[in-house]
N, C-alpha and C positions, 0 to 999 in steps of 0.2 A: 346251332344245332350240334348234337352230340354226336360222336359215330360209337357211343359206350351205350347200348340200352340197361345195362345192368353195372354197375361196378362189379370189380372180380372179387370174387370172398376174398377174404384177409388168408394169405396162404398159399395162393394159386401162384401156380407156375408153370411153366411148358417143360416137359420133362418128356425123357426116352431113360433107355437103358443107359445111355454115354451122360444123364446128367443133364439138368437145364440147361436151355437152350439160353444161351448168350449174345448179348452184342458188342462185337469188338471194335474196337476203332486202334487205330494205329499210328504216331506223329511220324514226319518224316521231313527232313531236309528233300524240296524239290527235288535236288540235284542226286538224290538216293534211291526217289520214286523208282527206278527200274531196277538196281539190285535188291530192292524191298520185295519188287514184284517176282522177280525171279527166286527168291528167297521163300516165298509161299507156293510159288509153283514146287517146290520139294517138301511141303507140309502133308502128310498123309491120308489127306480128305481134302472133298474137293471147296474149293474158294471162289465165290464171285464176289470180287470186289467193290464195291463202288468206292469213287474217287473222287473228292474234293477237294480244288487247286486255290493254293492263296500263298500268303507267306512262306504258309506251313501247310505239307501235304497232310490229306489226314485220308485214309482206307479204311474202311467198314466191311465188315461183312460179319453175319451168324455163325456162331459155330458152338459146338457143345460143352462143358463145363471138364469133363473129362477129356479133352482132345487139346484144351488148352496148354497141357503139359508137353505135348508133341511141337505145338506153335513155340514157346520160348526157348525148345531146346533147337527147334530151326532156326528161330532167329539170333540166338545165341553165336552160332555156331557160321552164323553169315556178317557177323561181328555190329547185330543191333540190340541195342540195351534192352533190358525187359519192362524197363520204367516209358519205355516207349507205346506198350502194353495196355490196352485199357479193358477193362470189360465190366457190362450191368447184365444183369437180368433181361431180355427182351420185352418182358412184360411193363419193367419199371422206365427201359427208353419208350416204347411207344406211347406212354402215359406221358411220358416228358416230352416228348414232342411233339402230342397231339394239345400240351400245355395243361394236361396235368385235369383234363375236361374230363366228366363222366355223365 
Protein backbone atom coordinates (compact mmCIF):
# COMPACT_ATOMS: atom_id res chain seq x y z
CA UNK A 1 0.00 0.00 0.00
CA UNK A 2 1.23 3.44 -1.05
CA UNK A 3 0.94 6.46 1.42
CA UNK A 4 1.74 8.57 -2.37
CA UNK A 5 -2.02 8.83 -4.01
CA UNK A 6 -0.53 10.86 -6.67
CA UNK A 7 3.18 11.18 -7.38
CA UNK A 8 4.47 14.94 -6.91
CA UNK A 9 4.76 16.81 -10.58
CA UNK A 10 8.20 16.74 -11.71
CA UNK A 11 9.37 20.11 -9.91
CA UNK A 12 7.77 20.13 -6.67
CA UNK A 13 9.24 21.11 -3.62
CA UNK A 14 8.51 22.51 -0.02
CA UNK A 15 9.56 25.99 -0.27
CA UNK A 16 9.01 29.41 2.06
CA UNK A 17 10.69 32.59 1.81
CA UNK A 18 14.11 31.05 3.51
CA UNK A 19 14.25 28.30 0.46
CA UNK A 20 13.45 24.51 0.42
CA UNK A 21 12.88 22.89 3.06
CA UNK A 22 15.88 20.37 3.69
CA UNK A 23 16.92 17.34 5.47
CA UNK A 24 19.96 17.35 7.22
CA UNK A 25 21.72 14.79 8.78
CA UNK A 26 24.98 15.13 10.62
CA UNK A 27 28.03 12.25 11.18
CA UNK A 28 29.48 12.47 14.40
CA UNK A 29 32.01 10.65 16.65
CA UNK A 30 29.82 9.34 19.75
CA UNK A 31 32.23 10.67 21.88
CA UNK A 32 31.41 14.44 20.16
CA UNK A 33 27.58 13.75 20.30
CA UNK A 34 27.23 16.45 23.12
CA UNK A 35 29.51 19.30 21.75
CA UNK A 36 27.72 18.72 18.37
CA UNK A 37 24.52 19.18 20.48
CA UNK A 38 25.59 22.18 22.23
CA UNK A 39 27.02 23.54 19.01
CA UNK A 40 23.33 23.60 17.45
CA UNK A 41 21.86 24.84 20.48
CA UNK A 42 23.84 28.33 19.12
CA UNK A 43 22.39 27.93 15.44
CA UNK A 44 19.93 30.59 15.04
CA UNK A 45 16.66 28.81 14.51
CA UNK A 46 15.20 26.31 16.40
CA UNK A 47 16.53 22.36 16.14
CA UNK A 48 14.80 19.11 17.02
CA UNK A 49 17.06 16.77 16.56
CA UNK A 50 16.60 13.31 16.32
CA UNK A 51 19.40 10.83 17.14
CA UNK A 52 20.70 7.79 15.83
CA UNK A 53 23.23 5.74 17.97
CA UNK A 54 25.76 3.24 16.36
CA UNK A 55 29.27 3.33 15.46
CA UNK A 56 28.69 6.62 14.12
CA UNK A 57 26.26 9.08 15.47
CA UNK A 58 24.29 10.61 12.93
CA UNK A 59 21.53 13.81 13.83
CA UNK A 60 18.66 14.85 11.63
CA UNK A 61 16.57 17.32 11.65
CA UNK A 62 14.77 20.01 8.93
CA UNK A 63 15.89 23.02 8.23
CA UNK A 64 15.71 25.63 5.41
CA UNK A 65 18.17 25.85 2.31
CA UNK A 66 18.84 29.50 3.23
CA UNK A 67 19.72 28.91 7.07
CA UNK A 68 22.16 26.29 5.99
CA UNK A 69 24.80 28.94 5.80
CA UNK A 70 24.25 29.95 9.45
CA UNK A 71 24.55 25.99 10.51
CA UNK A 72 28.24 25.51 8.83
CA UNK A 73 29.49 28.78 10.01
CA UNK A 74 28.25 27.26 13.75
CA UNK A 75 29.68 24.31 13.19
CA UNK A 76 32.75 25.64 11.88
CA UNK A 77 33.45 27.76 14.42
CA UNK A 78 32.69 24.72 17.22
CA UNK A 79 35.68 23.11 15.13
CA UNK A 80 33.24 20.39 12.99
CA UNK A 81 34.07 19.99 9.49
CA UNK A 82 31.35 20.85 6.91
CA UNK A 83 31.96 17.60 5.03
CA UNK A 84 30.26 16.26 8.17
CA UNK A 85 27.17 18.23 6.65
CA UNK A 86 24.68 16.56 4.61
CA UNK A 87 21.48 17.79 3.15
CA UNK A 88 18.53 16.48 0.42
CA UNK A 89 15.57 17.90 -0.51
CA UNK A 90 12.81 16.69 2.15
CA UNK A 91 10.70 15.65 -0.55
CA UNK A 92 13.58 13.50 -2.20
CA UNK A 93 14.33 11.63 1.49
CA UNK A 94 10.86 10.99 2.22
CA UNK A 95 10.68 9.18 -1.18
CA UNK A 96 13.79 7.35 -0.28
CA UNK A 97 12.64 6.10 2.74
CA UNK A 98 9.35 5.43 2.12
CA UNK A 99 11.71 3.27 -0.84
CA UNK A 100 11.13 5.20 -3.53
CA UNK A 101 6.92 3.95 -3.49
CA UNK A 102 4.32 6.04 -5.14
Amino acid sequence: MSVWLNPAPSGFNLSTNEGELLAVSIRVDPRRLEALLEALAQVPFPINPQIHHGAVTVVEFPAYRDRIVDLEHVLEACGFARQTLRSTPMLEDIHAAAGGVQ
